[in-house]
Structure formats: structure tokens, C-alpha cells
N, C-alpha and C positions, 0 to 999 in steps of 0.2 A: 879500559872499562868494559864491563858485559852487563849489557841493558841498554835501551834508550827508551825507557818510557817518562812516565810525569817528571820523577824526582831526579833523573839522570842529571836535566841540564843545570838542577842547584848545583848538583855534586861536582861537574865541570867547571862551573864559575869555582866554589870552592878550592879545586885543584890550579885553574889560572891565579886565584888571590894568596892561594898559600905558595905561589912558584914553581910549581911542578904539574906543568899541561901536560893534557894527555898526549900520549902516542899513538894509540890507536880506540877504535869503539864496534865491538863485536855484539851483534844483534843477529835474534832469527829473519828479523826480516830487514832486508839490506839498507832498504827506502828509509824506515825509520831513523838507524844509523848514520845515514849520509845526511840528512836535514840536519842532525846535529851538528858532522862535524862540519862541512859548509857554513853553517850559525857560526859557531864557536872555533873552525881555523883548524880541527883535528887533522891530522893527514892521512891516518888509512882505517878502513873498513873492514870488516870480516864479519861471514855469518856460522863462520865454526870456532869455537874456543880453542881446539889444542892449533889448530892452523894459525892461530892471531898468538899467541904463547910459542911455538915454536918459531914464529917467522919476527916477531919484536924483542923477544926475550925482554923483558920489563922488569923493572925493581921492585914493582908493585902493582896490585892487581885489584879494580875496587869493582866488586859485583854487587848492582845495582837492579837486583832481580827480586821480585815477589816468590814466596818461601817456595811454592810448589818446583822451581825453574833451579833455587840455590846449588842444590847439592854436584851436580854435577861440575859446573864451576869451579865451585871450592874445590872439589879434588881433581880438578885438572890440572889448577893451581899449586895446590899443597905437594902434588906427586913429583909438580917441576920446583921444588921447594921456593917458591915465588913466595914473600909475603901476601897475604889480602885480609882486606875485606868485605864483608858483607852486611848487605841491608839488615834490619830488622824490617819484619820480626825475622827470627831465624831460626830455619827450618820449620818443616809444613809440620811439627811435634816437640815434643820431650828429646823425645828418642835417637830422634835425624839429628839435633841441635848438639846434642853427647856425643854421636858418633862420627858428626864433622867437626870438635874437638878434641876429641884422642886422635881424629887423623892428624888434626894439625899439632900437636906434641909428640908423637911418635915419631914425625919428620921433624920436630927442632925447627916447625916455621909457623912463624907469628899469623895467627888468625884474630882478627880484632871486628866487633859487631859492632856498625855504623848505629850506635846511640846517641843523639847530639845532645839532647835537652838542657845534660848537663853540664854544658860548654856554651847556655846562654848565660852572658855577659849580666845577669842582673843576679842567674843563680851563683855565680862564679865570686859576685859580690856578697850574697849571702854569706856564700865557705869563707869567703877570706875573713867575713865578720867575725864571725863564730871561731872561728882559728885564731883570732886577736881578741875574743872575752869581752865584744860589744855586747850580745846578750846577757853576757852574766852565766846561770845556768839557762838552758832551750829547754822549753818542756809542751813546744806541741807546733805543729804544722799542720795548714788547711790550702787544698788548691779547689777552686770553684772553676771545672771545666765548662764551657759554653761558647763554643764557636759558630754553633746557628746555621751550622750548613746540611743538616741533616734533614729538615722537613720534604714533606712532597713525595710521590713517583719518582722525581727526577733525582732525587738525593745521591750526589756522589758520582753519578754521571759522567760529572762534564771534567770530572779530575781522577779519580782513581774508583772505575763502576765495579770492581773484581769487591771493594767493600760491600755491595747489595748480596752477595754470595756469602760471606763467613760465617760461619757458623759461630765460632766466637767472635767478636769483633769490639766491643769499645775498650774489654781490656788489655788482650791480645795487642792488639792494632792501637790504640791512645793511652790506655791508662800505663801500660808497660812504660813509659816515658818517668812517669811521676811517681812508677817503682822505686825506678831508676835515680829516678834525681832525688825524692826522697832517703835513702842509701846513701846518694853523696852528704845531703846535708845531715842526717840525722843517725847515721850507722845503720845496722843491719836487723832487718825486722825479723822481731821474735815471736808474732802472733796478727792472725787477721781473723776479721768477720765483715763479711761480704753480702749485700741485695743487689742482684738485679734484676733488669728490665729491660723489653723492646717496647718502646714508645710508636717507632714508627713501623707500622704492619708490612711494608714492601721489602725490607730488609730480615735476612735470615739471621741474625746475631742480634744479643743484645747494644742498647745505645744511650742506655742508661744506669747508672748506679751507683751505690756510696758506700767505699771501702776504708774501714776503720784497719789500720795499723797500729801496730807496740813496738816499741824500741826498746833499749836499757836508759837505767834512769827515771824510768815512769814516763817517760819523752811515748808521744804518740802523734799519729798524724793523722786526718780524715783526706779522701778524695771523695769529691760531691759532682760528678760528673753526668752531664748529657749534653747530645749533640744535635739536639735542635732548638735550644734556646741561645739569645747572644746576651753578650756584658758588654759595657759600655767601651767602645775603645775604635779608633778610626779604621785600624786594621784588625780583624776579628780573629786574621791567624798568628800576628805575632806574637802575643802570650798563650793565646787560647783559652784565654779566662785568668785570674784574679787569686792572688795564692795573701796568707798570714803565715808569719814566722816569728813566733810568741817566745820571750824569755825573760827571764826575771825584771830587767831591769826596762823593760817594753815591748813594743810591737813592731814589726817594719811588715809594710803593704807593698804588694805588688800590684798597678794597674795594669789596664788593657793597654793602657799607652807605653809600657815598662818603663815606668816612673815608680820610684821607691819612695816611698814615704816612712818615718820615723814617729811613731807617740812613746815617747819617754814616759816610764810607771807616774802618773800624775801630772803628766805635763802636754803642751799640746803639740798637736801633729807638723810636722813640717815637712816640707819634700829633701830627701837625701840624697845630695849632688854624686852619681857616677857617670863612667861611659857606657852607654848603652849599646854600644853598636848600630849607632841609626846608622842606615844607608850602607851597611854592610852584609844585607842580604839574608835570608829568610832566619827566621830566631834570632835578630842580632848580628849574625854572624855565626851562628855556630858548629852547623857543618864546616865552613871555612874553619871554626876553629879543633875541631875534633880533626880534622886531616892535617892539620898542621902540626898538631900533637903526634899525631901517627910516624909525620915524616921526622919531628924530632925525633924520636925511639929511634927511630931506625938509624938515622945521620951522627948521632950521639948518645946513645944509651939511654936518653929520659926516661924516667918510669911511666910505664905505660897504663892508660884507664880502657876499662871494657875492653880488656882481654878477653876471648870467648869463655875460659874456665871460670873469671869473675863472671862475666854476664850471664851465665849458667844460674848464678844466685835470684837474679831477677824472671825468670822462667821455671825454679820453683816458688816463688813467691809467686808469680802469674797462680800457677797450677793451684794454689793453696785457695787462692780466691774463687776461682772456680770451686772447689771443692766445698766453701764454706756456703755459698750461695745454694748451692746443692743437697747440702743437709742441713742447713739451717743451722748449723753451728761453727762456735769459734773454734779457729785451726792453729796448733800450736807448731811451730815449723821445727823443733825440736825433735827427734824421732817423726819427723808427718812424712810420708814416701809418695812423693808424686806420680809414681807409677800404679800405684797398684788401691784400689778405692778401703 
């Protein structure tokens, strides 16, 4: 692993629960590194990446680094044809996030972006719905973000403060998630119109805002997001707010408690018995379960999700949002060129 900040020590549990602990943990600054692996049983340390790659030689390389820090990593990695991956978001652009994916196809080695969302155990339930014609036909999806930890001076502080700095920040940084996971459940978006907003003045990015999606099919989805109000739920990060998944034949609810619920077209609501993954650690479980997915690819050929060329799609769909928010108009991702205004 390269990083030891906030999210490192999920990703470490993750790695002991999916069976394959780390080997070593390479940080700039050594001190940070050794609390982990002490914590967590690691056995070697390093504050240079080709020094910790040439001395463990590893099957796998998971960089756990905020985008400015990525790119060297990754092709330190890709150059020793190591598999890895990397956090999101990825890369500090467009630009860097393309050209740390032709490096990783041009060596023939698998670069995969630590997207989890879509490896929560209630989403995963949704797929498998919709892949068995519980809905009927799907013709809309709505997530109500509201995790409530954004008010105040203090906002983000006391877990990852590099957010008070972003210049873009709740799509970037949160809504990219429910790109993402909308994508899994509903295919691939063919139009956005985007508002946002900064709510709170301490913060250089927006942290608020409602992004309307188009699918095929007439299928569309809303995200109704901000980060300083909460929704009802004991733990305010494990959903992060409250999503509907509408199709012909009814409704299924997600709460804060990631409990499903069912209202059949004229019928009433009941709760819909799955495994949520309680007690398996942050989202359900689903870092644990996106690196288990990883090390299946690797150990047996599984097809593999959030490949860096796939998650490429979800960062011009990011760009597109921006861009609609910007001119006040809907953006058709058809012909839309994320580079160039």
C-alpha cells in the first residue's frame, strides 16, 4: 500500500477480510506508516515507492493517495508491470486520469480505480433485482445525499481537511460515487443538467447541488445532494442519505439504516428482507468487497468493474456536470468534449 492517511486503515481491514494482508506500507512520512502497520500487524515500512516495489516485489499494489500525490505511484507501478490500484478521485484532472490509463494498457497491466459504492450490498441488491425483472420496466432513480458533516469553520477537519481546499468538491469528491453507481444500475448517461452551490463560505468548492440525468429508455435519475444537512439514520455515513428506485411494477426505498423497503404499484410498503453487510465495515462492506473482486480477476480471470478505461466514462460524465452548471445548459454527452469549453 502507498498512503497512510484517513481511508488507508478501511482499505487494510478490507485487504485482511478479503485474505490477502498487506506486505508492506510506503508513506512520506515514516511515523504515519508504522502506527498503521503496529495497528494492523504490517511488517515493513518504506518512505520511497520504487525502494518498497523493488525490495517486496508484490502482486499488487493499492495506492491510497489523494489525486495531487497519484501519478507517480501509479507509474512506478505500471513501469514494474505490478497490477494496482488507485483511490479516487483519480488524478488532480481529465488529462492525468487518460494518461495514467494509456500507461496502464500500453504495459498490458491492469489499473483499477477504488470505486466502492457500487459494491454496497443493498446496491448490489438492487442489480440483482433488476437483472431478475422485479421492477418490471425501471424508469427513474433519486439519491437524497445528506450526511450533515459539513457545517461550521471546522467542517472536514477532523477527517480529511484537504476538502476545505477543492476547488471542485461535492461532485468531484461525493456525487462521482452515485455517477457511478447510477451507471451500474441504470446504464450509461446520455444527458445532464446540473445547479450548484456553496452553502458553507469556509469551503472553496461547491457542497451543494441537484443533478438531473437521462438514460436510454426515458429512464432518468435525480441526485439532490448537500453536505450539511442529515437524514434520519444512526450512522449518517453508512448510506450517506436515502435513494428511490421506481419501476413499473413499484418502488423499493433505501433508508439511512440500509434497510429496503418495497411498495408494490397499489399496495403497501413492507420492509425487503437482504444481507446488508452490518458489521462488515464502512458501506456494508464494500471496499472489502471491490478488492475482493480485484483479487478474483487476478487469481481467475473474473470480469472485472472499474477498470480505469470504464471509469474514464464516469469523469466525463463528472466534467459534463460541471460544464452544465456553468452555462446553464443541458449537456448532451453525445459529441460533448470534456476538454475543450
Amino acid at each position: 500500500m502507498v498512503g497512510a492517511g484517513y481511508w488507508a486503515q478501511f482499505q487494510i481491514e478490507g485487504w485482511r477480510d478479503a485474505g490477502a494482508p498487506l506486505a508492506a506500507i510506503c508513506n512520506r512520512h515514516l511515523e504515519a506508516a508504522e502506527q498503521l502497520a503496529a495497528r494492523y500487524g504490517v511488517p515493513h515500512c518504506y518512505t520511497d515507492i520504487a525502494t518498497m516495489l523493488d525490495a517486496e516485489r508484490p502482486t499488487l499494489v493499492d495506492v491510497v493517495l489523494p489525486p495531487v500525490a497519484q501519478e507517480p505511484a501509479v507509474r512506478a507501478a505500471i513501469e514494474r508491470g505490478i497490477p494496482t490500484i488507485c483511490q479516487k478521485p483519480f488524478g488532480i484532472d481529465l488529462a492525468q486520469a487518460e494518461a495514467m490509463t494509456a500507461l496502464a494498457e500500453a504495459a498490458a497491466v491492469p489499473l483499477v480505480i477504488h470505486e466502492n459504492f457500487r459494491f454496497a450490498p443493498w446496491f448490489r441488491e438492487m442489480r440483482r433485482l433488476i437483472d431478475n425483472g422485479f421492477f418490471g420496466r425501471v424508469h427513474g432513480i433519486a439519491f437524497r445525499l445528506r450526511p450533515g458533516d459539513g457545517q461550521g469553520p471546522e467542517a472536514y477537519l477532523d477527517r480529511q481537511p484537504y476538502f476545505q481546499q477543492m476547488p471542485e468538491f461535492l461532485v468531484r469528491e461525493t456525487a462521482v460515487h452515485f455517477i457511478d453507481t447510477f451507471r451500474f444500475l441504470l446504464g450509461e448517461v446520455r444527458a445532464v443538467t446540473a445547479r450548484l452551490r456553496r452553502l458553507n463560505p469556509v469551503i472553496a468548492g461547491e457542497d451543494a447541488g441537484l443533478l438531473i440525468f437521462e438514460f436510454d429508455d426515458k429512464r432518468t435519475g435525480l441526485f439532490d445532494g448537500n453536505r450539511l444537512n442529515e437524514h434520519v439514520a444512526q450512522n449518517l455515513r453508512r448510506t450517506m442519505g436515502e435513494m428511490w428506485l421506481e419501476g413499473e411494477r413499484g418502488v423499493m426505498r433505501l433508508d439511512g439504516d440500509a434497510r429496503l423497503w418495497w411498495k408494490p404499484h397499489q399496495g403497501a410498503e413492507t420492509q425487503h428482507a437482504y444481507d446488508d453487510g452490518a458489521g462488515r465495515g464502512v458501506f456494508g462492506g464494500a471496499s472489502t468487497a471491490l478488492q475482493a473482486h480485484v483479487l478474483a480477476h487476478l487469481r481467475d480471470g473474473a470480469p472485472l468493474e472499474n477498470a480505469a478505461r470504464a471509469y474514464l466514462s464516469n469523469l466525463h460524465v463528472q466534467a459534463a456536470v460541471y460544464r452544465s452548471h456553468a452555462t446553464g445548459c443541458r449537456v448532451v454527452m453525445a459529441g460533448f468534449d470534456p476538454h475543450h469549453p
